[in-house]
C-alpha positions in Angstrom: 17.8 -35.9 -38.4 20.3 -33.5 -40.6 23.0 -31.4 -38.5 20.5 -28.3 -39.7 17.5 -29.6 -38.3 19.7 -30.0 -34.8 20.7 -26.7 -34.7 17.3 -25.0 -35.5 16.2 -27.5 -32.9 18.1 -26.6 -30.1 19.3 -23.2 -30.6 17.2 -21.3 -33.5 13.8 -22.2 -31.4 14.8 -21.3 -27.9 16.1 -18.5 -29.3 13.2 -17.5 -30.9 11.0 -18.4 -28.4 13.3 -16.2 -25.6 13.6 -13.2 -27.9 9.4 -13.4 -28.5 8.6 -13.6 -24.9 11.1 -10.8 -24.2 9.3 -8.6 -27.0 5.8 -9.3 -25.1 7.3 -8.3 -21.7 8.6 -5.3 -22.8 5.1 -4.0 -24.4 3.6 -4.9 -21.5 5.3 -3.1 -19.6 5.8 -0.2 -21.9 1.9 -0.1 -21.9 1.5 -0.5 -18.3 4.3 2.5 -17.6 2.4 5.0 -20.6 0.1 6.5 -18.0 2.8 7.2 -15.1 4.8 8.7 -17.8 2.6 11.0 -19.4 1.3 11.7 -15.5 5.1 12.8 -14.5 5.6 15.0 -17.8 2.3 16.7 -18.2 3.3 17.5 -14.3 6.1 19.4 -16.0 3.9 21.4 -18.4 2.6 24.6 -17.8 -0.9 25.6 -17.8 -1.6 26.2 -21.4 -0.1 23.4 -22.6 -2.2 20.8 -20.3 -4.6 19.8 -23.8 -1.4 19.9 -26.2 -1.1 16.4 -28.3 2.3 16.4 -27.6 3.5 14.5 -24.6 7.0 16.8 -23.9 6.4 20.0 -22.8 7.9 22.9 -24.8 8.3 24.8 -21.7 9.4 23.0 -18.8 7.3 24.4 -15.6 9.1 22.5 -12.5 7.9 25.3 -10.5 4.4 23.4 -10.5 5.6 21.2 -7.3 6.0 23.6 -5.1 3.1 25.6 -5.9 1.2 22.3 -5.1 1.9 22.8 -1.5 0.3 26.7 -2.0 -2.8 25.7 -3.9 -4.0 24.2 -1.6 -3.5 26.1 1.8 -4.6 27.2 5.4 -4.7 30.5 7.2 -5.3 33.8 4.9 -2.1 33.7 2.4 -3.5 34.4 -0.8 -2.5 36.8 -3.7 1.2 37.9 -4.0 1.8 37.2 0.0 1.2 33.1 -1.4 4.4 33.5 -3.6 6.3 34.8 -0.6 6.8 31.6 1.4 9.5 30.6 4.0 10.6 26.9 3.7 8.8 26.0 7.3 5.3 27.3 6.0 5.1 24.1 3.4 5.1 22.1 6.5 2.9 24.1 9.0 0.5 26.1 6.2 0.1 23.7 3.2 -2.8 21.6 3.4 -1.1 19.2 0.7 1.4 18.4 3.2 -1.4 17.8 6.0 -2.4 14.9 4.2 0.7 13.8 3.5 1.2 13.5 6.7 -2.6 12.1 7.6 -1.7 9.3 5.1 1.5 8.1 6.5 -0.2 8.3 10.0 -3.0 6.1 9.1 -0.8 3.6 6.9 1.5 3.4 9.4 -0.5 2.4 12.5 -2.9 0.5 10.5 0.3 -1.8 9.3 1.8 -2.0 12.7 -1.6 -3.3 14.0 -2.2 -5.6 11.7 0.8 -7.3 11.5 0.5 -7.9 15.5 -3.0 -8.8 15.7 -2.6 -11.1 12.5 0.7 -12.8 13.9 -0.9 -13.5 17.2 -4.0 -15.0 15.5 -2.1 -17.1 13.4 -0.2 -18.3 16.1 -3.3 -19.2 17.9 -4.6 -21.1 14.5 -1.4 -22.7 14.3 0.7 -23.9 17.4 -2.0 -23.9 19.8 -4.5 -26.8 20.4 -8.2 -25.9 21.7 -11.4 -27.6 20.8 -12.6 -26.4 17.9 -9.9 -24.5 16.7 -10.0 -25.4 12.9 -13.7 -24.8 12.6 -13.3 -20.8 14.2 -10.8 -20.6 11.3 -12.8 -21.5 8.5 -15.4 -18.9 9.7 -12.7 -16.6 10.5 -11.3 -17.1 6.7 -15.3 -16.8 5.3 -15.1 -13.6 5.9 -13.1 -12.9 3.1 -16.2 -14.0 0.9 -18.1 -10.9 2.2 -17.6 -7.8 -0.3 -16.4 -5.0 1.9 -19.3 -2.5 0.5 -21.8 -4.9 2.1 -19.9 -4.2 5.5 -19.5 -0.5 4.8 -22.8 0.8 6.0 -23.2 -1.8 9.2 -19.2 -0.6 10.0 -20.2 3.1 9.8 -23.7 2.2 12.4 -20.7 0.9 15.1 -18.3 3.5 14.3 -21.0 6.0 14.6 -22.2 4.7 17.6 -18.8 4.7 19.5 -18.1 8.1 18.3 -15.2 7.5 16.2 -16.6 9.3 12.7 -14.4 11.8 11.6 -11.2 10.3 14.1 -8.2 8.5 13.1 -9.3 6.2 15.5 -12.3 5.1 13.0 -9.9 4.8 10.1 -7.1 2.8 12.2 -9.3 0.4 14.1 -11.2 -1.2 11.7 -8.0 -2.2 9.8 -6.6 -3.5 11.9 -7.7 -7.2 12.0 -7.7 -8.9 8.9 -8.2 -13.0 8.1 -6.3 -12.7 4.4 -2.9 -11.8 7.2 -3.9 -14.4 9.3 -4.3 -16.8 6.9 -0.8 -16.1 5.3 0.8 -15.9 8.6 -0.6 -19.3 9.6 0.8 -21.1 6.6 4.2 -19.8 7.4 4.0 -21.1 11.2 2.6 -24.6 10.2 6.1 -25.2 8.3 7.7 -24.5 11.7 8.4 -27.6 13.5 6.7 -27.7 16.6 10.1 -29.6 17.9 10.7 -26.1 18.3 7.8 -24.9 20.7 8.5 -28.0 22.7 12.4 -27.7 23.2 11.4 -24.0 24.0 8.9 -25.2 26.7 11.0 -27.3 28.3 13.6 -24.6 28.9 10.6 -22.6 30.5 9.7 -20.6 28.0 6.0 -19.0 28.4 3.7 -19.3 25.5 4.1 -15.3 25.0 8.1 -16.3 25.1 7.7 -18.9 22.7 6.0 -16.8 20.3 7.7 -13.7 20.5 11.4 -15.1 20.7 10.7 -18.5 18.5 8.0 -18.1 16.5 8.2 -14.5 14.8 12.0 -14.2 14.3 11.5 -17.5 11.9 8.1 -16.2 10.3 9.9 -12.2 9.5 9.3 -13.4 5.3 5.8 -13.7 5.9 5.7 -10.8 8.3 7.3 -8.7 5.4 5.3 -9.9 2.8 1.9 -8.5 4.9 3.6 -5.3 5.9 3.7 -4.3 2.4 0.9 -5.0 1.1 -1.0 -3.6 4.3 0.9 -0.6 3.9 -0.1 0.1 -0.1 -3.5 -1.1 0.3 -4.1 1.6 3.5 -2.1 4.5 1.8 -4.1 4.5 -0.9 -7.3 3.5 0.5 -10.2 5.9 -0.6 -14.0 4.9 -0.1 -13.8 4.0 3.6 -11.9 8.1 4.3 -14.5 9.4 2.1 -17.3 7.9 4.1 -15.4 8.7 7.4 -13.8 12.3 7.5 -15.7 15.5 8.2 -13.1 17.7 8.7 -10.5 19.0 5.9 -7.3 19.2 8.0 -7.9 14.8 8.9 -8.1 14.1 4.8 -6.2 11.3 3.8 -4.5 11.7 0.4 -6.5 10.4 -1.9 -9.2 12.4 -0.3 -7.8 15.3 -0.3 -7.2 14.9 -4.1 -10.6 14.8 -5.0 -10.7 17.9 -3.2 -7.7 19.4 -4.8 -9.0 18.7 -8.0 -12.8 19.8 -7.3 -11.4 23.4 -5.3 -8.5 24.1 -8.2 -10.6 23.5 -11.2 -8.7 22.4 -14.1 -5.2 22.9 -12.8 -4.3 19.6 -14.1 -0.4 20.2 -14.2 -0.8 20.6 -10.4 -3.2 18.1 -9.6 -0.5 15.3 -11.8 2.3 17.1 -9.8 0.5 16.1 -6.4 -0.1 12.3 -7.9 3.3 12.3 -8.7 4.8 13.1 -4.9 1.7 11.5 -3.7 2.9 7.9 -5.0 7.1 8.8 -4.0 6.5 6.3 -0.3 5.2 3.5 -2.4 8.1 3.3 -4.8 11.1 4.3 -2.0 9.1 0.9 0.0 8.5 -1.2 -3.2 12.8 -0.3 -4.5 13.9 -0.9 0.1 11.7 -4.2 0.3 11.6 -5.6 -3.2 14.0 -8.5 -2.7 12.2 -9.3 0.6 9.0 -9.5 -1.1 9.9 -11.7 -3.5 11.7 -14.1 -1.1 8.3 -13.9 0.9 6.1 -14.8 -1.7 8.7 -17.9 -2.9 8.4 -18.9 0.8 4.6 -19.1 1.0 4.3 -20.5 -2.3 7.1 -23.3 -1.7 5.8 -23.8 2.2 1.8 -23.7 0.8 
């Protein structure tokens, strides 16, 4: 082979190939970013420029955020007393902030409780022994092969029945078992050496000890890795709120969105101005817990 055909060999066709897959990347995600983008700036535009072709407003309109928060409102403001607002009535009379708040509630409990009840279930699945342990798994994991809409209306019967409808209580709950966190948690405790539950055992270590002081310090990846996607999934969980809530002041965000946009008519430079503030927790969580995610997901895929 020629000195040429060496050098297009080794370096002209890496090359080429780095510098195509680069180009692919980036219009992927150029095309996967076009909708957030034009979302953020037609939050920016002002009302008679919503339809406009162009995606950069002429005018800029920041003033659209806060008058989010007094769109949608409680008590009687309304008129020029609306425009009059103290910085402590966006948190006690905006209804946008209610649901804010309803949303992080829900999310928040919901991720706690699952990450507990999945841990402990895993840990039963895993470092215990009792007869017929393996086979309660498998029927415990076929649940995943049940589409949630088939469970909707026979979950709303019990949730009716024990009075939870329109609660936080019937949004929290019901989340907070899942077999998809039990499954992942279980694969991370079967790569722990069970050297480990014995040595602790013999120093007299209860089984609670052994899985609270052994067992979850060394499983925190996997632990992560459900905590985040429990958290997204919840906080912008729709169908299940819809069906649940009654009352206007318990409406999640996504919720209350569809109510914003239904009540406001076609204030769509508001309604993009709430999306935008509305998705500001999952990007501070996604930038805080990035690196742990992605050491997570290595983990369970190396461990697997």
């Amino acid at each position: 082979m020629t000195e040429g055909g060496i050098y297009k060999r080794k370096i002209i066709g890496p090359l080429l190939t780095m510098l195509t897959n680069h180009v692919f990347l980036l219009l992927l995600c150029c095309s996967m970013a076009l909708p957030f983008v034009w979302m953020l700036l037609t939050s920016f535009k002002p009302f008679t420029e919503v339809q406009s072709t162009h995606w950069i407003p002429d005018n800029w309109q920041p003033e659209n955020y806060p008058e989010t928060f007094k769109a949608l409102r409680y008590g009687a403001l309304a008129g020029e007393e609306a425009g009059k607002w103290q910085w402590w009535q966006y948190f006690t009379d905006s209804a946008f902030m209610r649901y804010y708040f309803n949303s992080l509630f829900i999310a928040g409990w919901v991720t706690l409780l699952q990450c507990l009840t999945s841990a402990m279930a895993a840990f039963a699945f895993s470092r215990l022994k009792w007869k017929g342990r393996d086979k309660v798994f498998l029927m415990y994991l076929g649940t995943m092969m049940i589409p949630g809409l088939v469970l909707m209306i026979p979950n709303y019967k019990i949730m009716a029945w024990l009075g939870w409808v329109d609660s936080y209580t019937g949004l929290i709950i019901p989340a907070a078992f899942t077999a998809f966190g039990t499954f992942l948690l279980r694969q991370f405790m079967l790569s722990i050496p069970s050297s480990l539950d014995e040595a602790a055992e013999i120093d007299g270590a209860s089984k609670w000890q052994v899985f609270w002081n052994v067992i979850m310090p060394l499983t925190k990846p996997g632990l992560i890795v459900l905590c985040i996607f429990t958290f997204m999934s919840t906080y912008k969980s729709f169908f299940w709120p819809l069906v649940m809530l009654r009352s206007q002041h318990k409406y999640t965000l996504p919720v209350g969105l569809l109510f914003f946009d239904s009540s406001q008519g076609q204030e769509t430079q508001l309604l993009m101005a709430a999306v935008a503030m509305s998705v500001v927790p999952l990007i501070i969580m996604f930038v805080f817990m990035q690196k742990h995610l992605v050491k997570g997901i290595q983990l369970g895929a190396v461990k697997g």
